[in-house]
C-alpha positions, 0 to 999 in steps of 0.5 A: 578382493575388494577394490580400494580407491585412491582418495588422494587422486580424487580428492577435490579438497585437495586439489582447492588446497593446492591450487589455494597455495599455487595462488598464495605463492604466484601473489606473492611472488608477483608482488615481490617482483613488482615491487623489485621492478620499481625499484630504481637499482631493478633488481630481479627475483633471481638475484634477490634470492642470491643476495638473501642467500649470501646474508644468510651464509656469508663466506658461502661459495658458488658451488654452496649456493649451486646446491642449496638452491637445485639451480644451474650453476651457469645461471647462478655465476651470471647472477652472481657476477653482475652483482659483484658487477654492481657491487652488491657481492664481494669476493674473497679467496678461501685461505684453505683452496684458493680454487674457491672463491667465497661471497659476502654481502658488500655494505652496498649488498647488505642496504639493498637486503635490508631493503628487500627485507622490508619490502617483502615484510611489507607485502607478508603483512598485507597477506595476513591482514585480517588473521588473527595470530590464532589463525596464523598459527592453525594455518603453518601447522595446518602447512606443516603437516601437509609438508610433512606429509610430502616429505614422508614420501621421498 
């Protein structure tokens, strides 16, 4: 019987792929963050992706975003309530189970994600400088196929 190799396993091409992507998203992160930390109002990564979450889906619940974003619920709920504390969130009882509360963004939340959003959109372009929009797209469906790839084998 002849002895199949796993390729995959030895692939460096792989291996420059990922670390390529590692490096891509820690950049990226890293900017956004910094970026958020010069901010006067000090915002965190954290809360910066609860704010988005709930400008995505307003009238969502904690319990929403607990499953969305694979995160522990205790920590989203001291997110949470130090932006409703800032009053970047803000609280309604759902009408149909008043044991829920459902969230939205606040006037003051939804200056402050508009502001995010352009920060963030500042460093994404600074990332592609130099791409043009041929390559832009050859490299999302080049990522898409490695995301499907890894989504086949759930």
């Amino acid at each position: 019987m002849k002895k199949q190799v796993d390729k995959v396993n030895q692939s460096p091409a792989a291996e420059r792929v990922f670390d390529a992507i590692h490096t891509v998203m820690h950049l990226y992160r890293s900017g956004r963050s910094q970026a958020f930390r010069e901010d006067a109002r000090g915002i965190t990564h954290m809360e910066s992706r609860v704010l988005d979450y709930f400008s995505r889906h307003p009238g969502a619940t904690l319990s929403d975003l607990a499953a969305h974003s694979g995160r522990d619920k205790a920590q989203l709920t001291r997110l949470v309530k130090g932006l409703r504390e800032h009053g970047d969130l803000e609280s309604k009882e759902d009408l149909k189970d008043r044991r829920s509360v459902r969230l939205q963004l606040s006037a003051q939340g939804e200056a402050l994600q508009r502001d995010l959003r352009k920060t963030g959109a500042q460093i994404l372009e600074r990332a592609v400088v130099g791409l043009s929009e041929s390559q832009c797209e050859d490299l999302v469906t080049l990522l898409k196929s490695i995301q499907s790839n890894l989504e086949s084998e759930r």
